[in-house]
C-alpha positions as CSV (number, residue, x, y, z in Angstrom):
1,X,49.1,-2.5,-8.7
2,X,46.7,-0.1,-6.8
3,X,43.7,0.3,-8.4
4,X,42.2,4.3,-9.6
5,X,39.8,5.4,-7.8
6,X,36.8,5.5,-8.9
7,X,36.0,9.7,-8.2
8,X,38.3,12.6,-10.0
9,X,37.9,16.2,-9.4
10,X,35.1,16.5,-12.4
11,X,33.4,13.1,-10.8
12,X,33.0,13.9,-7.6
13,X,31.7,17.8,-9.0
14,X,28.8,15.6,-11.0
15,X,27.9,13.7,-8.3
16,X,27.6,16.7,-6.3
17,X,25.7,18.9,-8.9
18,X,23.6,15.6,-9.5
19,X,22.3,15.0,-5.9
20,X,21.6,18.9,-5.9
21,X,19.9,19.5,-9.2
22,X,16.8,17.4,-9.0
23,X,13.6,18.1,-6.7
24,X,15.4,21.8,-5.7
25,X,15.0,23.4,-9.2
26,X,11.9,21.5,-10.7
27,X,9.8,21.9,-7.0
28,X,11.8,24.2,-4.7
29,X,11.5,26.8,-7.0
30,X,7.8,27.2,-7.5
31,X,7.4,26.6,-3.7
32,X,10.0,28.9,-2.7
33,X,8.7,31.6,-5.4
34,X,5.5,31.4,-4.0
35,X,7.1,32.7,-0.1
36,X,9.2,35.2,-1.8
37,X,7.7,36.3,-5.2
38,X,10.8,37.7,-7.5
39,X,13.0,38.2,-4.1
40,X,13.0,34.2,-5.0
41,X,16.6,35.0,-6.2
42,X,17.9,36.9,-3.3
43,X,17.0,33.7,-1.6
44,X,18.9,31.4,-3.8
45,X,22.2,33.5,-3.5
46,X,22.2,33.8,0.3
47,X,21.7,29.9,0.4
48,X,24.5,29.5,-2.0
49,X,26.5,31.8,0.7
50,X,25.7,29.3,3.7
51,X,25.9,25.9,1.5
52,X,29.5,27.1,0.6
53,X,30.5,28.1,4.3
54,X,29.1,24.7,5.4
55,X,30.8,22.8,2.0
56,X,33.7,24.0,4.0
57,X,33.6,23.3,7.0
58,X,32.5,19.8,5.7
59,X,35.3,19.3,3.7
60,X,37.9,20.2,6.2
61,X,36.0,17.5,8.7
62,X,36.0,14.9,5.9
63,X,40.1,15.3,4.7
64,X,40.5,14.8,8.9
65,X,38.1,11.7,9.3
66,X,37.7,10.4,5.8
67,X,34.9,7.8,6.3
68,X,32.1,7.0,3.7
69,X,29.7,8.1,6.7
70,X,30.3,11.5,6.1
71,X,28.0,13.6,8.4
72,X,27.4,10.3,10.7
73,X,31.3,10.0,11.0
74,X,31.8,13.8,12.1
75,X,29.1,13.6,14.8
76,X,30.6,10.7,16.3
77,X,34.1,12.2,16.1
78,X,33.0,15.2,18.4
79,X,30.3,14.9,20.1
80,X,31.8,10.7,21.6
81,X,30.6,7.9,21.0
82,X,27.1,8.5,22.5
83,X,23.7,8.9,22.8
84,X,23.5,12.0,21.4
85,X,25.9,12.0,18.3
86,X,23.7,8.3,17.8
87,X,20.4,9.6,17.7
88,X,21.4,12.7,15.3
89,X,23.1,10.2,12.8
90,X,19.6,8.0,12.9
91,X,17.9,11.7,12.5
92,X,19.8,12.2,9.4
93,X,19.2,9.2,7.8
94,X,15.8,9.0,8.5
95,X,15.7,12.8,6.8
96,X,17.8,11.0,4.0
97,X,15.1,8.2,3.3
98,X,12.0,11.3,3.7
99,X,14.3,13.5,0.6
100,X,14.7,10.3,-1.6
101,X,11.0,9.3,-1.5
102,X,10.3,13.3,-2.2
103,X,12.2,12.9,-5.0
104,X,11.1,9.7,-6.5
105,X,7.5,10.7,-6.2
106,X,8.5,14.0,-7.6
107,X,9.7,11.7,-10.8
108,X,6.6,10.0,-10.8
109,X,4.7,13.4,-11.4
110,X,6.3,14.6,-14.0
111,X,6.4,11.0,-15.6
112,X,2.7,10.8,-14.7
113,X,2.4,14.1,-17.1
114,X,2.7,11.8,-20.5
115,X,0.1,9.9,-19.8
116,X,-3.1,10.2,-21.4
117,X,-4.6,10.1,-18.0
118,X,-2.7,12.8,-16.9
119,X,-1.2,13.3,-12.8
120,X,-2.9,10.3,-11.1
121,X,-1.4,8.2,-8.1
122,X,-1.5,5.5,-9.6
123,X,0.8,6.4,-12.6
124,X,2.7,8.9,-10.0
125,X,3.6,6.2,-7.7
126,X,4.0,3.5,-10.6
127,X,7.2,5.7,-12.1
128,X,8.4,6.3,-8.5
129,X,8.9,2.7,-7.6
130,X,9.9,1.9,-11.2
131,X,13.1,4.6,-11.3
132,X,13.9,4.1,-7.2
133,X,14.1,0.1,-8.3
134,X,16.3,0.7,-11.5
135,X,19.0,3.1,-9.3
136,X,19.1,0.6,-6.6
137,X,19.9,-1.7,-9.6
138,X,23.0,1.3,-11.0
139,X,24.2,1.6,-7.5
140,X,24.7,-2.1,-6.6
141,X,27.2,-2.6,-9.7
142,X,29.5,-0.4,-8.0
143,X,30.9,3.3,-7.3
144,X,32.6,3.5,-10.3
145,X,29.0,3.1,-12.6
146,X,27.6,5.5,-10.2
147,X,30.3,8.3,-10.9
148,X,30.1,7.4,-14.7
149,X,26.2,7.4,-14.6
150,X,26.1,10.7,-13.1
151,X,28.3,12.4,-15.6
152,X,26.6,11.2,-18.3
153,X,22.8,12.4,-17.1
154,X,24.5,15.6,-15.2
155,X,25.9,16.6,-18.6
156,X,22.6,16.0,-20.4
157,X,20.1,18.1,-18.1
158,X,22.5,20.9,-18.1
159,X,22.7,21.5,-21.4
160,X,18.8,21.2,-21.7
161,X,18.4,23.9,-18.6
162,X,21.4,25.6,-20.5
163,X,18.6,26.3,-23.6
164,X,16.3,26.9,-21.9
165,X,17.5,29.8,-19.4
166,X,19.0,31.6,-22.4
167,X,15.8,31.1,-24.4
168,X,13.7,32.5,-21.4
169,X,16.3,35.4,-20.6
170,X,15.5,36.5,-23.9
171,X,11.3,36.7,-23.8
172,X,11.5,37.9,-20.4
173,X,8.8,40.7,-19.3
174,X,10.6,43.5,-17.2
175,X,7.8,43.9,-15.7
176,X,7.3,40.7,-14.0
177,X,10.9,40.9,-12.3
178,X,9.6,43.6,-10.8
179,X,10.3,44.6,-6.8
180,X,7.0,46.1,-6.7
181,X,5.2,42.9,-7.4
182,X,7.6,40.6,-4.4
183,X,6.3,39.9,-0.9
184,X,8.4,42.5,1.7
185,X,11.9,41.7,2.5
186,X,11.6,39.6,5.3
187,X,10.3,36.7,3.0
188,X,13.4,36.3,1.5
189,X,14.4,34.5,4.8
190,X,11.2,32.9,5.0
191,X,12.3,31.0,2.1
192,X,15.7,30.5,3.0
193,X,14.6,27.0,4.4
194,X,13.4,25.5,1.2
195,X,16.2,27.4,-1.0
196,X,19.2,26.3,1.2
197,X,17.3,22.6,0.6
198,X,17.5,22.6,-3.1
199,X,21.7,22.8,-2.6
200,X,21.7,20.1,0.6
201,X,22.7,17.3,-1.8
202,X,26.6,19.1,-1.6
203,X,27.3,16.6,1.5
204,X,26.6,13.7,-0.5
205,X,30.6,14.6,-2.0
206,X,32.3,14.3,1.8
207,X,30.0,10.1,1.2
208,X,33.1,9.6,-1.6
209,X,35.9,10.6,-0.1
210,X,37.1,6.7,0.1
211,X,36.5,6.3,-3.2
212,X,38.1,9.8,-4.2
213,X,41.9,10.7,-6.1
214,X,43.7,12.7,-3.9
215,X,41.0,14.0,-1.4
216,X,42.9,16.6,0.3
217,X,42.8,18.5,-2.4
218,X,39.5,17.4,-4.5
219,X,37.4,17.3,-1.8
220,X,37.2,21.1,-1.3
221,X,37.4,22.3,-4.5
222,X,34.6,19.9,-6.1
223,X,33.0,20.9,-3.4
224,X,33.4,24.6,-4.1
225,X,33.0,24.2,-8.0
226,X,29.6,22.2,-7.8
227,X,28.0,25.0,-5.6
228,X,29.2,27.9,-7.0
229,X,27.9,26.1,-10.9
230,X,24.7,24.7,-9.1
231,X,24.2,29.0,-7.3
232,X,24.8,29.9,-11.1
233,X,22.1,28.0,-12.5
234,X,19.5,28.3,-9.8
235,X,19.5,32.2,-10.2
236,X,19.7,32.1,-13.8
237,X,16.9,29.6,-13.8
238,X,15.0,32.1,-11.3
239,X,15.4,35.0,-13.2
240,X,14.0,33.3,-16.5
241,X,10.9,31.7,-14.4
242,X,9.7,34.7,-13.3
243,X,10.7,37.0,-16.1
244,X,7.8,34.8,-17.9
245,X,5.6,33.9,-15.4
246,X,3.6,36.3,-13.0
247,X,3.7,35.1,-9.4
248,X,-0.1,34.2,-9.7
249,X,0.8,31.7,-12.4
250,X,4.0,30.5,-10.7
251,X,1.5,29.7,-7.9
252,X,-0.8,27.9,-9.3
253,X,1.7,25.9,-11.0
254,X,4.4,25.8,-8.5
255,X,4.9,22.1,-9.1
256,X,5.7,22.4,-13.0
257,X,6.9,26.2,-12.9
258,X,9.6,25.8,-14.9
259,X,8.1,23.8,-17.3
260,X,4.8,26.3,-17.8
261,X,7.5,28.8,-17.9
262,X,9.2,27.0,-21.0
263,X,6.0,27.1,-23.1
264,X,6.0,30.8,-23.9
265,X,9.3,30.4,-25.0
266,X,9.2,27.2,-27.2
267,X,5.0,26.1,-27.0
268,X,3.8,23.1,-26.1
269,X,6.7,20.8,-26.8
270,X,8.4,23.3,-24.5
271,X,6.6,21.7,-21.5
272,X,7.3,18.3,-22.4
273,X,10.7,18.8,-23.1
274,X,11.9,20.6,-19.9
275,X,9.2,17.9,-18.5
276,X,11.8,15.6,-19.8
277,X,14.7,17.4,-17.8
278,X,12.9,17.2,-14.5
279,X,12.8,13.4,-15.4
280,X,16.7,13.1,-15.7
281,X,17.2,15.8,-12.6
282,X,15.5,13.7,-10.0
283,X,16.4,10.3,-11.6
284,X,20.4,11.7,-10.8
285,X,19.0,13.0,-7.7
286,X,17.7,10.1,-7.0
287,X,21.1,7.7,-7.9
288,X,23.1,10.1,-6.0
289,X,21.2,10.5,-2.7
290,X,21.0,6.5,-2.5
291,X,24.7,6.7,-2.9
292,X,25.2,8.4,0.3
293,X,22.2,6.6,2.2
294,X,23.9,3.8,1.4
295,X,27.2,5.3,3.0
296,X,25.1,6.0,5.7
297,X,23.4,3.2,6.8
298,X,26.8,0.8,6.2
299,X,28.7,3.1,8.4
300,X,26.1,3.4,11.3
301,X,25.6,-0.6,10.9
302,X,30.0,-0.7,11.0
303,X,29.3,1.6,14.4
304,X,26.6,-0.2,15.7
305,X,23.8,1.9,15.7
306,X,21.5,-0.2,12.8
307,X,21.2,-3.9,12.4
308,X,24.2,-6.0,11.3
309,X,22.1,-6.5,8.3
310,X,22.9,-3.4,6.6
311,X,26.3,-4.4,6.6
312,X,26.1,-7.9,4.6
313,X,27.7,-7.3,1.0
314,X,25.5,-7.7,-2.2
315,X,27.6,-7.4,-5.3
316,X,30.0,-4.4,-5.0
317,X,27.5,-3.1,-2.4
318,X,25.7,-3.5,0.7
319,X,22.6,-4.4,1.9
320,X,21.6,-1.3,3.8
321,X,21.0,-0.2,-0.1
322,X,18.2,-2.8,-0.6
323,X,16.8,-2.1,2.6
324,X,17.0,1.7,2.6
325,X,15.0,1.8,-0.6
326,X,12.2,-0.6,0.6
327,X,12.0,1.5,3.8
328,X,11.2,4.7,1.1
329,X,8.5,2.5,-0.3
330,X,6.2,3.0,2.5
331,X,6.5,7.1,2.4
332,X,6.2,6.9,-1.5
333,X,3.1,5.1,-1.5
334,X,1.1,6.9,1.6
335,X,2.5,9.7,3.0
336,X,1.7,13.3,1.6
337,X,5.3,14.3,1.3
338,X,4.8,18.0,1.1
339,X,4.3,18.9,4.8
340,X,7.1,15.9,4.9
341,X,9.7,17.1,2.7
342,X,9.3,20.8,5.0
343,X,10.2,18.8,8.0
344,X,13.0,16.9,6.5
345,X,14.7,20.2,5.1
346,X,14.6,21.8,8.6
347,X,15.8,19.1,10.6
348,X,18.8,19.0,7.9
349,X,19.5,22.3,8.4
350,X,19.8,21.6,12.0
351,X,22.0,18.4,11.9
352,X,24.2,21.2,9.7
353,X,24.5,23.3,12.3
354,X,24.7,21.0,15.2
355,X,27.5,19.4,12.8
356,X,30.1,22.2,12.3
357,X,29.0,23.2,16.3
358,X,30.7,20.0,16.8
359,X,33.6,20.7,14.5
360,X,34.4,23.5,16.8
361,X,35.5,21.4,19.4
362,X,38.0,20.0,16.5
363,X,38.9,23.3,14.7
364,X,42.9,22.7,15.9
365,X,43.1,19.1,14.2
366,X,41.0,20.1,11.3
367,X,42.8,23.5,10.2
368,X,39.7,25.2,9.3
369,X,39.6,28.8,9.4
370,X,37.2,29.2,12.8
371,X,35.2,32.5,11.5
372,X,34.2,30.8,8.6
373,X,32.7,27.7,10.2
374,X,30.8,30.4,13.3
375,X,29.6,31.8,9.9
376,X,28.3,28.1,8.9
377,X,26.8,27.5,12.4
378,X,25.2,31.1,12.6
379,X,23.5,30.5,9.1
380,X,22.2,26.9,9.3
381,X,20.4,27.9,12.7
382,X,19.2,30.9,11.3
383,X,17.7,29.6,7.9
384,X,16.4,26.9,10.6
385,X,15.0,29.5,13.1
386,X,12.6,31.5,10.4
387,X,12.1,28.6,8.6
388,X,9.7,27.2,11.5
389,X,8.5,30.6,12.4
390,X,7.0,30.9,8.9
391,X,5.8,27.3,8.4
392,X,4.1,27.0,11.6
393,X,1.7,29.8,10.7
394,X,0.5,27.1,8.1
395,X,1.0,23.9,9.5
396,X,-0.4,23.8,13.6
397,X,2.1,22.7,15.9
398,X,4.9,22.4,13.4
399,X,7.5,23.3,16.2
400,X,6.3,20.4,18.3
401,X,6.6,17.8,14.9
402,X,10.4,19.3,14.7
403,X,10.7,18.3,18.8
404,X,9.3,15.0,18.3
405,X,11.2,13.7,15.2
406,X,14.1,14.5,17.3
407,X,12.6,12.2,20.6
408,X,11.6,9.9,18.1
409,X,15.1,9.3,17.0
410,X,16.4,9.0,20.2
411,X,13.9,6.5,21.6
412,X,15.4,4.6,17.8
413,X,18.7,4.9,19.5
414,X,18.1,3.3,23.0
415,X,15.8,0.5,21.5
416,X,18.6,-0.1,18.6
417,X,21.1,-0.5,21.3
418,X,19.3,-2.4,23.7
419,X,18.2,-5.2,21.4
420,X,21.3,-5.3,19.6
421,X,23.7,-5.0,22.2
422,X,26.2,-2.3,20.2
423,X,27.2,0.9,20.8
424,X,28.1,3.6,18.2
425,X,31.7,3.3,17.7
426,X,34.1,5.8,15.6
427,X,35.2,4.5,12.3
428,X,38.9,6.3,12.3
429,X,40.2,6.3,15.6
């Protein structure tokens, strides 16, 4: 009898939603806000626009080579079984490992926030290693306890952010919403970068599709439904934060923003309970991005570009899982992961865009509609583009950090294949 698999349409839609709302809404939004002011929302629904043009073109690639790589898959399938598809899929795991340790520290701050001692790196780093170790745990059990995991917290944390955005809505200041108190225009693209990053987790669905019911039909549409209810709820959110908060306050708070926006609303315990949420966003965050690193690094170990390591089985999973979470202990407990996470976000963008470039190349076996991934390519490049325009005027020689993560990954490449002896190879041939 053939067993069920272990992701549905609803499943696959919380796992989606789960990898997206975590760091995006409790972080993004205050940094984000603080680029754009009010415009913040503007920002959110053009993001949505190109996370839902590039869910498309995704999906399409993923009914056509359905491989638990996902994104690593696709590159390999059109751009050969090369250097150059090799050294992006190494890019985009390493950018993988950088987004979970962003996360799990950003669960260490808010866990940090109970203590009596208050935000200190010791408790923030104590309750990032603590919830990264208990996921690893959930995600070597199996698939199936991942998909039920996520539906469980997904369903929990929206129904918290569900009270609060229609408490919020309903002290709002008109005043603070504003267009005379946002930044010009022009910074709504500015923060495109970051806003588009708060949605990235959507690729994590195309990491299932071997463990999915019927993918040629659930793939697109959880990938649809989980952006469009993820768009809804970051603009909702958006509006509610800065209907309360003035843009000085969202500012100086930009790392609890919506928390210090829940206390006018509800007090004090408002803090700590929305507090509470960001705990259960990132944990999910956290147990669905290891999902697809995990994906990842089996299928690049399966195509030869990691150690053959990552492919030896532990319980229903693999051991690129253990490793890829000891590699994230090292960022976790030194590196400052702000000027980080900015990095990471670009060079996703651009692995998105040099991804559905690729599916180009494809477009007659795939079926995809070839406006719609142009559209994808035009908008991932673009976010990209004044992404590092505006970030460079704060960080020196950004653009050259962008360059050399990319070298970096190469020179990764040509030392993995010359010490191993394997070349990348294409899971569905």
């Amino acid at each position: 009898m053939k067993s069920k698999k272990a992701f549905g349409l609803w499943s696959a839609v919380f796992l989606g939603i789960g990898s997206m709302v975590g760091a995006g809404i409790f972080i993004v939004i205050g940094q984000a806000g603080a680029i754009a002011g009010n415009f913040v929302t503007f920002s959110f629904f053009l993001a949505a626009i190109i996370a839902l043009l590039c869910g498309y073109s995704l999906s399409k690639l993923a009914t056509t080579y359905p491989s638990r790589g996902g994104i690593i898959e696709y590159l390999t399938q059109t751009y050969g079984e090369g250097y150059i598809s090799g050294s992006l899929g190494i890019l985009f795991y390493l950018a993988q490992l950088i987004a979970l340790a962003a996360v799990a520290k950003s669960f260490g701050t808010y866990g940090a926030t109970y203590m009596d001692g208050g935000v200190t790196p010791f408790y923030t780093n104590l309750f990032a290693l603590l919830v990264l170790g208990a996921f690893v745990f959930i995600n070597l059990i199996g698939a199936a306890v991942v998909a039920r995991a996520e539906s469980i917290i997904v369903i929990v944390k929206l129904i918290a952010l569900l009270i609060f955005t229609v408490g919020a809505l309903y002290y709002i200041k008109p005043e603070n919403l504003s267009i005379s108190h946002a930044p010009t225009a022009v910074h709504v693209l500015f923060s495109l970068g970051l806003t588009f990053f708060a949605f990235q987790g959507f690729s994590v669905i195309t990491n299932s599709v071997e463990d999915m019911q019927d993918p040629q039909t659930t793939m697109l549409k959880s990938m649809i439904l989980s952006i469009i209810l993820v768009a809804i709820l970051y603009i909702s959110v958006s509006v509610a934060v800065f209907g309360n908060l003035s843009l000085a306050e969202i500012i100086k708070s930009k790392d609890f923003a919506l928390a210090e926006a829940a206390q006018p609303v509800f007090g004090a315990i408002g803090f700590k309970l929305i507090a509470a949420t960001a705990l259960l966003a990132t944990a999910s965050a956290i147990n669905a991005t290891l999902y697809a690193v995990t994906q990842i690094s089996y299928t690049l170990a399966k195509e030869g570009n990691l150690p053959e390591v990552y492919e030896h089985h532990v319980f229903h999973n693999s051991e690129g899982l253990v490793i890829s979470a000891l590699l994230s202990i090292p960022m976790i407990l030194f590196l400052n992961l702000s000027e980080i996470a900015a990095i990471a976000s670009i060079i996703v963008l651009l692995i998105q865009g040099f991804t559905h470039t690729g599916h180009l190349f494809h477009i007659q076996k795939t079926g995809a509609s070839k406006i719609l991934v142009i559209l994808a390519i035009f908008g991932t490049f673009s976010a990209a583009g004044f992404a590092i325009f505006y970030t460079a005027k704060s960080i020196a020689h950004f653009e050259l950090y962008i360059v050399l993560a990319f070298i970096l990954a190469f020179i990764l490449e040509v030392l993995l294949r010359y010490f191993t002896q394997r070349t990348i190879e294409q899971q569905i041939k």
